[in-house]
C-alpha positions as a LaTeX table, in Angstrom:
\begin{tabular}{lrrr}
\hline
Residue & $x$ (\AA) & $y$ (\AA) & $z$ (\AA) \\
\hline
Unk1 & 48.47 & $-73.14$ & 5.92 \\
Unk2 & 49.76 & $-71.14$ & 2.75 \\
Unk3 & 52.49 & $-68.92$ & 2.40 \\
Unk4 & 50.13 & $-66.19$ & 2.75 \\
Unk5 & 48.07 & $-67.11$ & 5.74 \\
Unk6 & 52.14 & $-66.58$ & 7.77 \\
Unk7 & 52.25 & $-63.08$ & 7.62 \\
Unk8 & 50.98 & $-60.90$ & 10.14 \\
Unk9 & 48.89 & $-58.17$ & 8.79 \\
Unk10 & 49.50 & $-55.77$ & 11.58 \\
Unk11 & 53.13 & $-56.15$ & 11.27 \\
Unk12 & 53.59 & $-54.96$ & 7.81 \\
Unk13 & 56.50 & $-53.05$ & 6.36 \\
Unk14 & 55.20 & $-49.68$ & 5.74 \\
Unk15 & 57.74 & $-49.30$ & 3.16 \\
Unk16 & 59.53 & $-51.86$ & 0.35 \\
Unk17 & 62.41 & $-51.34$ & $-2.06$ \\
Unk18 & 63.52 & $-53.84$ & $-4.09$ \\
Unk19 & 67.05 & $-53.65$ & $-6.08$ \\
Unk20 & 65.31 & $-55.84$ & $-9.43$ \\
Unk21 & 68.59 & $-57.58$ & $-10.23$ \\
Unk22 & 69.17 & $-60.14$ & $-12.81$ \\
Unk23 & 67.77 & $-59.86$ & $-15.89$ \\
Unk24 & 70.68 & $-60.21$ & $-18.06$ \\
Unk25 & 72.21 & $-63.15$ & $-16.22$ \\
Unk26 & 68.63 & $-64.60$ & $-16.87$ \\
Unk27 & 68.31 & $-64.04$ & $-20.13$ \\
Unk28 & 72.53 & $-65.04$ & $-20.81$ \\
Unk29 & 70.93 & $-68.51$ & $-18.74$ \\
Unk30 & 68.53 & $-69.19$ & $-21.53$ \\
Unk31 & 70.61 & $-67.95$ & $-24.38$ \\
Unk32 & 68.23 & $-64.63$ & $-25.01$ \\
Unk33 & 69.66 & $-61.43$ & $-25.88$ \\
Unk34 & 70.09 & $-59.28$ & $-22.70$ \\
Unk35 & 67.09 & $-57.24$ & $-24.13$ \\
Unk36 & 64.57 & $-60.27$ & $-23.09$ \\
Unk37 & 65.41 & $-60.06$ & $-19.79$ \\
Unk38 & 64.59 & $-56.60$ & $-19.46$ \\
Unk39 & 60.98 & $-57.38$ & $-20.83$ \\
Unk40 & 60.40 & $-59.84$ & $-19.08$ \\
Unk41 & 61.74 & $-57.85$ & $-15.78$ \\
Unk42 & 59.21 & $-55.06$ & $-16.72$ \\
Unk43 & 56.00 & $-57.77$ & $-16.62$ \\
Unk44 & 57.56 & $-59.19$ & $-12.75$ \\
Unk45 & 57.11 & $-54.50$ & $-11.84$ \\
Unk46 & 53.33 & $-55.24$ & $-13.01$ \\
Unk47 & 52.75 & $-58.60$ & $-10.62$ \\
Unk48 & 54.59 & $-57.36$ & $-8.07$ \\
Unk49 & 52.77 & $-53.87$ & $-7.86$ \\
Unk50 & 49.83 & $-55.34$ & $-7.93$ \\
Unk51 & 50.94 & $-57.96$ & $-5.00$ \\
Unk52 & 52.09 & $-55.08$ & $-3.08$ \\
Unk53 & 49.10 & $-53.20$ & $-3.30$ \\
Unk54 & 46.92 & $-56.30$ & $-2.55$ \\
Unk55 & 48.80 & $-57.09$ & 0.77 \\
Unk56 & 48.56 & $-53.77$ & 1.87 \\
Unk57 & 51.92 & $-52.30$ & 1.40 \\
Unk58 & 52.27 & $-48.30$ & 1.84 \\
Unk59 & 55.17 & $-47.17$ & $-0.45$ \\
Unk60 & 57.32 & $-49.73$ & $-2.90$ \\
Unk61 & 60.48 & $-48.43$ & $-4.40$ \\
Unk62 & 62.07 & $-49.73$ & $-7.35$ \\
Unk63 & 65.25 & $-49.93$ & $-8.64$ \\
Unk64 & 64.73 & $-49.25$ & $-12.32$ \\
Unk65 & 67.51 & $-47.60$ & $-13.82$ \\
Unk66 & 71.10 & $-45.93$ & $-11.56$ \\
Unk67 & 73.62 & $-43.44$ & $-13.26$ \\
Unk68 & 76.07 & $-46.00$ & $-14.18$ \\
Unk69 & 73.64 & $-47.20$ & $-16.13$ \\
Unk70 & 74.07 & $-44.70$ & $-18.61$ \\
Unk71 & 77.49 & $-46.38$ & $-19.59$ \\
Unk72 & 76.05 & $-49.59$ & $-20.83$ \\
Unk73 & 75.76 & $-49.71$ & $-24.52$ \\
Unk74 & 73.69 & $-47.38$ & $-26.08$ \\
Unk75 & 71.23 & $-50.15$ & $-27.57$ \\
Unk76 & 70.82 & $-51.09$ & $-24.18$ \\
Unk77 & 70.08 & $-48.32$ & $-22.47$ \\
Unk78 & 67.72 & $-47.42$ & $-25.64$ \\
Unk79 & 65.72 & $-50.73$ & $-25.07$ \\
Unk80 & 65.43 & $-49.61$ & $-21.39$ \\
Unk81 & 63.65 & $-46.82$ & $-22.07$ \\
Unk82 & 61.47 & $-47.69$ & $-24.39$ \\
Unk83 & 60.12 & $-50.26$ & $-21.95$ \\
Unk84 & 59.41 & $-47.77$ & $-19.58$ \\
Unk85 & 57.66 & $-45.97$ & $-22.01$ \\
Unk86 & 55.64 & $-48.53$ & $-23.73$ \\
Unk87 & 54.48 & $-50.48$ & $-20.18$ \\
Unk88 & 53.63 & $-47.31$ & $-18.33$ \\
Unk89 & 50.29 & $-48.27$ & $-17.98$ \\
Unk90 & 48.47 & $-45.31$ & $-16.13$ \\
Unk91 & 45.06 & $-47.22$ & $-16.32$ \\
Unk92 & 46.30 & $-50.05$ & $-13.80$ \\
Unk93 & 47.81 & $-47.01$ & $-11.31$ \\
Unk94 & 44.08 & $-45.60$ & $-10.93$ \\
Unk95 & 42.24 & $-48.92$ & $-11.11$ \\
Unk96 & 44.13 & $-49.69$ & $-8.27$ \\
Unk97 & 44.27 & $-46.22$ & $-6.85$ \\
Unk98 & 48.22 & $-46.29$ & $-6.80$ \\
Unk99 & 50.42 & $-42.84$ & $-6.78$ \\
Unk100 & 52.67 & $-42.83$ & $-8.92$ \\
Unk101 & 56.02 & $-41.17$ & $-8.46$ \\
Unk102 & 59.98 & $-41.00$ & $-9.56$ \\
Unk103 & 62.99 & $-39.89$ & $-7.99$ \\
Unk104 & 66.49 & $-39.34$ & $-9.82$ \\
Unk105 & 68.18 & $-36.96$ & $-12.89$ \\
Unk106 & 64.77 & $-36.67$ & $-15.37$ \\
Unk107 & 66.46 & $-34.23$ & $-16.99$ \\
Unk108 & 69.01 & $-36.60$ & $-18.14$ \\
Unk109 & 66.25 & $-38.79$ & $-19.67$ \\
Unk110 & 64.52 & $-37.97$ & $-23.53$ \\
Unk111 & 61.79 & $-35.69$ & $-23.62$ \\
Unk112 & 59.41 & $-38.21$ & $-24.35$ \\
Unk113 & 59.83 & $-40.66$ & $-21.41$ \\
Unk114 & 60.26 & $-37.42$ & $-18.86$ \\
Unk115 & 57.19 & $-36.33$ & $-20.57$ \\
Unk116 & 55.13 & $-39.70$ & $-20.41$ \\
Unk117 & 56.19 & $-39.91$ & $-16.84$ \\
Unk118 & 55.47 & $-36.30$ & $-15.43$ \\
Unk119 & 51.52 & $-36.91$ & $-16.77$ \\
Unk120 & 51.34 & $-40.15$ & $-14.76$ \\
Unk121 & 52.70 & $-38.53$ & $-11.67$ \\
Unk122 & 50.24 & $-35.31$ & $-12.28$ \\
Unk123 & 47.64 & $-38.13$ & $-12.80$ \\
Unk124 & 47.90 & $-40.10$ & $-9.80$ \\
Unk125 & 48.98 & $-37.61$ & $-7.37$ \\
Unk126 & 45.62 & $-38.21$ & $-5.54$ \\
Unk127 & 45.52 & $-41.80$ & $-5.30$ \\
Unk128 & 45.84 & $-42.90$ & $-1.95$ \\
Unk129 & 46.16 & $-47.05$ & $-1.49$ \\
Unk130 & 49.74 & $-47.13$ & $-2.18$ \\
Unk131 & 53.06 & $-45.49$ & $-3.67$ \\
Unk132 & 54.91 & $-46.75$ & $-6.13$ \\
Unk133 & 58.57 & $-45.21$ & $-6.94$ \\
Unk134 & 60.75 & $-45.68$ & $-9.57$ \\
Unk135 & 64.36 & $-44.80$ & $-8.99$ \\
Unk136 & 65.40 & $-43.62$ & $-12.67$ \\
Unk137 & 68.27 & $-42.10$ & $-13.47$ \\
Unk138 & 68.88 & $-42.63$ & $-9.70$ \\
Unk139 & 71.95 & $-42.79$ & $-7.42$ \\
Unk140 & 72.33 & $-42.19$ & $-3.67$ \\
Unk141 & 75.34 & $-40.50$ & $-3.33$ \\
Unk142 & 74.09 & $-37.78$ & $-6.18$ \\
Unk143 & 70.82 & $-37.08$ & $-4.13$ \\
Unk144 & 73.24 & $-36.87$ & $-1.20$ \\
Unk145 & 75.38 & $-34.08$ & $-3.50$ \\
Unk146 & 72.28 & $-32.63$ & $-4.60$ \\
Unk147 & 70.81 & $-32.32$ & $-1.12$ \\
Unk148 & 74.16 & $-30.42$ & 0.07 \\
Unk149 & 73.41 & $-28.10$ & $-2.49$ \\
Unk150 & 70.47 & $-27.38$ & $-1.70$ \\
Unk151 & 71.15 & $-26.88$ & 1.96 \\
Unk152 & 74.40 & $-24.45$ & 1.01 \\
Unk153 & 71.87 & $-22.59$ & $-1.30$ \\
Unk154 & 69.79 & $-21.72$ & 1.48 \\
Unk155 & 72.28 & $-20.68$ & 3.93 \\
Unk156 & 73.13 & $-18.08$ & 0.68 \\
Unk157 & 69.66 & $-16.63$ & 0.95 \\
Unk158 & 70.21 & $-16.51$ & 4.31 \\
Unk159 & 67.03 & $-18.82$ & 5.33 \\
Unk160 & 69.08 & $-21.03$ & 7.31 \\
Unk161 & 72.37 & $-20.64$ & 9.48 \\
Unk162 & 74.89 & $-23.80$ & 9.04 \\
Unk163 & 74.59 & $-24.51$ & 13.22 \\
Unk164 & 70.73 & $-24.87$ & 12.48 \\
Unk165 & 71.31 & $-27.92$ & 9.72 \\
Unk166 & 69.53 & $-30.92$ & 11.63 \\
Unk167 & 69.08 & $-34.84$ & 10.54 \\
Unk168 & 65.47 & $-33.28$ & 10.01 \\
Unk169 & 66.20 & $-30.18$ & 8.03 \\
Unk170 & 68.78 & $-32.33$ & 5.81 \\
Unk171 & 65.95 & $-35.18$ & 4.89 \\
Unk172 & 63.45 & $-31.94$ & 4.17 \\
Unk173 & 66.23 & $-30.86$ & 1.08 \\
Unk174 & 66.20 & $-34.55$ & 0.23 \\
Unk175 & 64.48 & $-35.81$ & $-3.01$ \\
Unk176 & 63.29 & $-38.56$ & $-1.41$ \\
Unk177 & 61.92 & $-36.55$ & 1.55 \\
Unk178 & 58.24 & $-37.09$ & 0.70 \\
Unk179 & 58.26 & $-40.95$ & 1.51 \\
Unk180 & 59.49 & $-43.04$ & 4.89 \\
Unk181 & 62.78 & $-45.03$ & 5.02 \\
Unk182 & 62.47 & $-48.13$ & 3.67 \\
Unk183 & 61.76 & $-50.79$ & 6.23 \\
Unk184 & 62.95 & $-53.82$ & 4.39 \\
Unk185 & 65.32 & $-53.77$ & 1.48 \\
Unk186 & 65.18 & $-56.83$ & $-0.83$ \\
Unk187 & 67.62 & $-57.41$ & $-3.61$ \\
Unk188 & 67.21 & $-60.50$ & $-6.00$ \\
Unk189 & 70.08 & $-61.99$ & $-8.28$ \\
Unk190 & 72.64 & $-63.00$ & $-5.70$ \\
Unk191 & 74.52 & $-60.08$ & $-4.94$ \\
Unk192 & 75.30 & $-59.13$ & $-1.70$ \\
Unk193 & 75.78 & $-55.20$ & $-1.93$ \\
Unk194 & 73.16 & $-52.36$ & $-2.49$ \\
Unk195 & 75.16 & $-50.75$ & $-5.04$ \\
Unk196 & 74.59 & $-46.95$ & $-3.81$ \\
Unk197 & 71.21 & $-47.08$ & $-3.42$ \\
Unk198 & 69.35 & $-45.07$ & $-0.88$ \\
Unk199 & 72.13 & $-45.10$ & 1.30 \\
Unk200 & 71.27 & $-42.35$ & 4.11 \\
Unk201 & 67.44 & $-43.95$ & 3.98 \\
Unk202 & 68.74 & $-47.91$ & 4.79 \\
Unk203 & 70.64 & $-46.98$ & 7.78 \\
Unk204 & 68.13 & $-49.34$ & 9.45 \\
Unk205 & 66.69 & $-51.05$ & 7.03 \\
Unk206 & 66.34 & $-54.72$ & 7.73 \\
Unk207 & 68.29 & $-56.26$ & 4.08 \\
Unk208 & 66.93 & $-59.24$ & 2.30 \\
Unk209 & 68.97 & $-61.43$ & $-0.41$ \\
Unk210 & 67.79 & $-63.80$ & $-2.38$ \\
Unk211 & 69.40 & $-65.92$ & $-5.67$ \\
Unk212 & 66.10 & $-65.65$ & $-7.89$ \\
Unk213 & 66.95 & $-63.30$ & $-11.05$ \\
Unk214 & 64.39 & $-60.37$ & $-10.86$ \\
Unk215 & 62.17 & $-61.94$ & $-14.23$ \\
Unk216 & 61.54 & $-65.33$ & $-12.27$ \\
Unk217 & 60.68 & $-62.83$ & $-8.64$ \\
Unk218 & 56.77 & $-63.37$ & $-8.17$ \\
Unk219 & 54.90 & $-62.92$ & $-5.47$ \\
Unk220 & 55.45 & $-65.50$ & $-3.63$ \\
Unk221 & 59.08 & $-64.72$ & $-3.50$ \\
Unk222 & 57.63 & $-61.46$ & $-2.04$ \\
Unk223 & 55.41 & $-62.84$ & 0.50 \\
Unk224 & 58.52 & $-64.75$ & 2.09 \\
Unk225 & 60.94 & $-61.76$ & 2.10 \\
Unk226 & 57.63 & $-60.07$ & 4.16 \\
Unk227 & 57.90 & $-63.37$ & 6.45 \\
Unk228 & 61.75 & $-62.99$ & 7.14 \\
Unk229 & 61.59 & $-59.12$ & 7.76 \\
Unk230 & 59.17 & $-60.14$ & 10.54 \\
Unk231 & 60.97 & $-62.96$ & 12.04 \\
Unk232 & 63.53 & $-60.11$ & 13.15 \\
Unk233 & 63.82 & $-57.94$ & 15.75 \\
Unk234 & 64.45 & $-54.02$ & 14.75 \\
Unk235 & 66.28 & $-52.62$ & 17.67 \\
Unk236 & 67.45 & $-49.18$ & 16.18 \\
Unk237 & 70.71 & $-49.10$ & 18.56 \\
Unk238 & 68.86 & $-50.79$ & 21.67 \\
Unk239 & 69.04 & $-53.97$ & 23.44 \\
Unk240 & 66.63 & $-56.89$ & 22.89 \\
Unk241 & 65.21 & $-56.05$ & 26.50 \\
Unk242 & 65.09 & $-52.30$ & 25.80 \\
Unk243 & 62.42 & $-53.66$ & 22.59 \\
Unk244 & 60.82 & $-55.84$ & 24.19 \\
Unk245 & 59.55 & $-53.81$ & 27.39 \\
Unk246 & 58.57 & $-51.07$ & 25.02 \\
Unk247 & 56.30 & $-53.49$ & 22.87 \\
Unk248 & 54.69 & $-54.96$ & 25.90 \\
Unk249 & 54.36 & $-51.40$ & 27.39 \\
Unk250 & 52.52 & $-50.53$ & 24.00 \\
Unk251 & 50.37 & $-53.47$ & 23.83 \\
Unk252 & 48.87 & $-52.66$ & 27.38 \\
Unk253 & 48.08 & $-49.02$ & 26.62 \\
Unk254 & 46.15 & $-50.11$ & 23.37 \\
Unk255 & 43.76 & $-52.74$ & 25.60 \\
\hline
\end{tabular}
């Protein structure tokens, strides 16, 4: 049986994001500059994507780029970018009939990658097999400033009254309110933290770690992190029993 024939396809997450960790330890590990592992990160986005998509995955989210990242040295951060820029392939996204979408501070980013990247979102907005965001420019706890904002400006106008503010009215002012939580959070490169990262949306998230640096991920790697999330049981504040009963309750209404 192969690695692939494990998974159950009716028990898929709906929803993937993936903190790509790594690629400067990996390239350190083979004496590159820290550069190299970024390239070679940006090929493992293409394969993965495209295993995603394959399997039958809904929405992946990437971990591309946070705010702190803006303090790493400027060559860095310069090399970063024109990655993005020079592998945003739009041609794969509609071959494939992926959306393509990015959440985080694009107007901190040069004209010419916000511009590249607002065409490929105008471009794929209709696609319809899967989503895949980027998180650029991206950090939880300034979406979660951002959506306060938002939610005080309102009350301003007078469209809503504080006492009305609901879990559901404060995920409608999110940025990220046009995708589900993720279901299963991986993060590759040893670390054991999610280093503020879609905080509110991984409040029951089932977390995946894993030692392999983000350029030597592939989909393999993937398909196992798919197998673990569904060796679990989500419970979502209930007892095993509670789960249970409910799934065999469901399974008898669908006969």
């Amino acid at each position: 049986m192969s690695l692939e024939d494990k998974i159950d396809k009716d028990n898929l997450p709906a929803h993937v994001a993936i903190i790509m960790d790594g690629n400067g330890r990996w390239a350190k590990a083979k004496g590159l500059p820290r550069t190299a592992g970024h390239s070679e990160g940006v090929e493992v986005v293409k394969k993965i994507t495209t295993e995603a998509t394959r399997l039958g995955l809904k929405y992946l989210t990437l971990y591309t780029f946070s705010t702190e990242n803006w303090n790493r040295p400027a060559a860095e951060v310069e090399t970063l970018m024109g990655l993005i820029l020079d592998h945003l392939e739009e041609e794969i996204f509609m071959r494939n009939n992926v959306r393509f979408r990015v959440i985080g501070q694009m107007e901190r980013l040069p004209e010419t990658v916000r511009t590249r990247l607002q065409a490929c979102i105008e471009r794929t907005a209709q696609n319809t097999r899967m989503t895949l965001v980027i998180a650029l420019s991206y950090s939880s706890r300034w979406e979660l400033v951002e959506t306060a904002k938002t939610l005080v400006r309102q009350a301003r106008e007078g469209k809503l009254q504080p006492e009305d503010i609901t879990e559901t009215s404060f995920i409608q002012a999110m940025q990220t309110s046009f995708m589900p939580d993720p279901d299963l959070l991986i993060r590759t490169g040893g670390e054991l933290r999610i280093s503020n990262f879609l905080l509110w949306q991984c409040a029951y998230s089932e977390f995946y770690f894993c030692g392999t640096y983000w350029p030597d991920f592939n989909e393999e790697c993937l398909q196992r992190a798919i197998i673990d999330y569904q060796s679990r049981q989500r419970r979502y504040g209930k007892t095993g029993e509670q789960v249970e009963s409910t799934t065999k309750q469901e399974k008898s209404e669908s006969v």
